[in-house]
C-alpha positions in Angstrom: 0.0 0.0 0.0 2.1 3.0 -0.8 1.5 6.2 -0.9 2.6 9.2 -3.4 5.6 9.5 -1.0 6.0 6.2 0.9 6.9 3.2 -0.9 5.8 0.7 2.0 3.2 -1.4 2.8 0.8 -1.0 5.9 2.8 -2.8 8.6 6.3 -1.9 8.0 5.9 1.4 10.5 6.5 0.6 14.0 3.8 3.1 16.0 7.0 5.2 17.1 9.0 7.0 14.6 12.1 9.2 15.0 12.6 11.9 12.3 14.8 13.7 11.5 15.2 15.9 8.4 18.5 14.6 6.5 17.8 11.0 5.4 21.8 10.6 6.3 21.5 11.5 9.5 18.5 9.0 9.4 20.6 6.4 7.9 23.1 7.1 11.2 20.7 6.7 13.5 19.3 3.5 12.1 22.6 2.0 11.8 23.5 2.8 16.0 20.1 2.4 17.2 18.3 0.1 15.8 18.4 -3.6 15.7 17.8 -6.1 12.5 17.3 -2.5 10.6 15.6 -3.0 7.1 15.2 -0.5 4.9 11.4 0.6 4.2 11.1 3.2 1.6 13.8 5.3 -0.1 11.1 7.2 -2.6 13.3 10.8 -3.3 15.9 9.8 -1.6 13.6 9.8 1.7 15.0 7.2 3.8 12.8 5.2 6.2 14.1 2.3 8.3 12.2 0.1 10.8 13.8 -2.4 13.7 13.5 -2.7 17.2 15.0 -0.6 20.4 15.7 -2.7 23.2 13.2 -5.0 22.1 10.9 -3.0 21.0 9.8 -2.0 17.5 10.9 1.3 15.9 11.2 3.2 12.9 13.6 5.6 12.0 12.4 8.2 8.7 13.8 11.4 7.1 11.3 14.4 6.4 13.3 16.8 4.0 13.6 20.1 5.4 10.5 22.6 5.9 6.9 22.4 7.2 5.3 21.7 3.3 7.6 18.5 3.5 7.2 17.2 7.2 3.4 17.6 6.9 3.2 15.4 3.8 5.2 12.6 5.2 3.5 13.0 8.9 0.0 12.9 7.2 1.3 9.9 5.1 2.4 8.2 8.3 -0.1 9.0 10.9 -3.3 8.4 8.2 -2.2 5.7 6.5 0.8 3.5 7.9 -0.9 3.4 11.5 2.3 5.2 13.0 0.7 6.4 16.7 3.3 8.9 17.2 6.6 10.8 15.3 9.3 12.6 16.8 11.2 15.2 15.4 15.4 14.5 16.2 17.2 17.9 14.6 18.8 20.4 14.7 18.6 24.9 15.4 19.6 28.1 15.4 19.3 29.2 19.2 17.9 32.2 20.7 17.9 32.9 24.0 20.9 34.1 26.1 20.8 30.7 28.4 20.7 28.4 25.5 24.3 27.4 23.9 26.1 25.5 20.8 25.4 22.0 21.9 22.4 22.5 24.2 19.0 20.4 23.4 15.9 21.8 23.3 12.6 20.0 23.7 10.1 22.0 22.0 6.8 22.0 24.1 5.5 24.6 21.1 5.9 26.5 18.1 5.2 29.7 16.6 5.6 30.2 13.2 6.0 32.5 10.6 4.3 30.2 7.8 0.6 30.2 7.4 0.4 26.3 6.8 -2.3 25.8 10.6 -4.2 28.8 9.6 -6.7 27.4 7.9 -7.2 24.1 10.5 -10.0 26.1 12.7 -11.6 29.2 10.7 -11.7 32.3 12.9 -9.1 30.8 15.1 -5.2 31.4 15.5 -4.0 27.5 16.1 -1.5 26.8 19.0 1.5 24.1 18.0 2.1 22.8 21.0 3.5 19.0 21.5 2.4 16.2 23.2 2.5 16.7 26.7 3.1 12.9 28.2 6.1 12.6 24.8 7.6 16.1 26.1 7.2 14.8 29.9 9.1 11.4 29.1 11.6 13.6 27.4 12.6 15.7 30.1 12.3 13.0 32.9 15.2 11.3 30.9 17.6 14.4 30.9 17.6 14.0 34.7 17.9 17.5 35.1 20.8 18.2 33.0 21.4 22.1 33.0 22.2 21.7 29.3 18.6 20.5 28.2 15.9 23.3 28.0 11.9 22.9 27.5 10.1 25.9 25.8 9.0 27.6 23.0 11.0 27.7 19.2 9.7 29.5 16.4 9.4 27.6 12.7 10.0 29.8 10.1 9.6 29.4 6.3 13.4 30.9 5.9 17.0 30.1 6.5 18.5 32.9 5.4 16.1 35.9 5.9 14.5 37.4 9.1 12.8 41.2 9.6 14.7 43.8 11.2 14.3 43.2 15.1 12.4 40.0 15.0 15.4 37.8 16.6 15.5 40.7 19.7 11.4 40.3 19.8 11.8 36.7 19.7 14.0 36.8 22.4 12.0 39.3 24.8 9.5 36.5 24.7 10.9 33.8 25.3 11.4 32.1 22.3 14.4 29.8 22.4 15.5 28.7 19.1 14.2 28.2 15.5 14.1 25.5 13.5 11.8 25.1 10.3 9.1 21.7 10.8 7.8 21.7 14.4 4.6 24.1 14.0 3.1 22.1 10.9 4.4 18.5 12.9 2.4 19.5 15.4 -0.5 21.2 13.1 -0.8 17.2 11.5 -0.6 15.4 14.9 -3.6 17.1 16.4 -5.3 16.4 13.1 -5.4 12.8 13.2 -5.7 12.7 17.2 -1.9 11.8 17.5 1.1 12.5 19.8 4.0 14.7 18.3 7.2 15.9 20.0 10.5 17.7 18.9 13.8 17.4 20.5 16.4 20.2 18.7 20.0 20.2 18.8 21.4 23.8 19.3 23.8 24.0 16.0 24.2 27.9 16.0 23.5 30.5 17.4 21.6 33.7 16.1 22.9 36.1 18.9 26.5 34.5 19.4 27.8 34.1 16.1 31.4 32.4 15.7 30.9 29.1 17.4 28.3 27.3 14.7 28.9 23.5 14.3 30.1 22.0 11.1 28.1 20.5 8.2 29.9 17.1 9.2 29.2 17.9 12.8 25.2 18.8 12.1 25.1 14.8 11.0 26.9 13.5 13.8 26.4 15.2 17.0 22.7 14.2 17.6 23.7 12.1 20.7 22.0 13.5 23.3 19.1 14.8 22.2 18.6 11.5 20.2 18.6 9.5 23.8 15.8 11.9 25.0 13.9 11.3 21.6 14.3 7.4 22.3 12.8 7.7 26.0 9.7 9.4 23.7 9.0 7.4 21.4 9.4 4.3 23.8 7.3 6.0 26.5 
């Protein structure tokens, strides 16, 4: 039973998926994580692996960068492959003062500078906001590590542009980091009455330029917040 963008058949999701957004770092993760790892689907290069975590089943699945991408493989997952809940594994640009190169951040919600939830609930602005008992599991496993931070991130439709005092704005609010998939994950999730979470790796900073992590590095260095995405899904 595939789909336009999945070439697998009903079955070969487990009801947890990790996702990240480059199918190498994907490939990584299947390769360390998972056990008796088989390769799923591999439609446009979208890499999707399934196995088992400490004896349990998981899958392991790309989402291309940007919200337009992430909701067509989350509504693709979560309609038709029976997958119960998906959680985002990647990486962003940090915000806030406290938050440094390195740090995790598990996204409890999302603003967003896209218009891709404004037409879920007419006459209503949507809140993104993740799956509480996901985001709970998450932060009970960083055991109170100073280095792991729950809030707010904003998604934003660019890499490379931002208005003139929006990162300051951002930052007077509370906003701790962007990324670009989170709102619209958690837009589909609610949709289909199921659990979302994001867990972000800190890769750069927007305020303290100079120390921004390698391309090589961005691929690699998802250790930690890959552990707290693991005590998720499994939760």
């Amino acid at each position: 039973m595939a789909t336009p963008h999945i070439a697998a058949e009903r079955g070969d999701f487990a009801p947890a998926v990790l996702m990240p957004g480059d199918p190498k770092r994907a490939e990584r993760m299947a390769s360390s994580v998972l056990e008796d790892a088989r390769l799923v689907t591999d439609i446009r290069g979208i890499f999707g692996f399934t196995g088992t975590y400490q004896g349990k089943p998981l899958s392991i699945m790309a989402s291309g960068m940007g919200m337009p991408s992430i909701a067509i493989y989350a509504t693709e997952l979560f309609n038709f492959y029976g997958v119960e809940r998906i959680i985002r594994v990647g990486t962003a640009g940090g915000i806030a003062s406290e938050i440094n190169i390195g740090d995790v951040v598990v996204c409890v919600g999302a603003h967003t500078t896209s218009s891709i939830n404004e037409l879920r609930i007419p006459g209503t602005h949507f809140s993104a906001t993740a799956d509480f008992g996901l985001a709970a599991a998450a932060m009970a496993a960083a055991k109170g590590d100073p280095h792991v931070h729950a809030g707010k991130v904003i998604s934003s439709d660019h890499f490379y542009f931002t208005i003139p005092g929006q990162v300051e704005a951002l930052a007077a609010h509370r906003v701790l980091a962007v990324e670009m998939e989170a709102a619209a994950l958690y837009g589909v999730a609610d949709e289909f009455g199921k659990a979302a979470l994001t867990v972000l790796t800190i890769s750069d900073h927007l305020t303290k330029p100079g120390a921004d992590m390698t391309a090589e590095q961005r691929e690699t260095l998802f250790g930690h917040s890959l552990d707290l995405a693991l005590a998720a899904a499994l939760s």
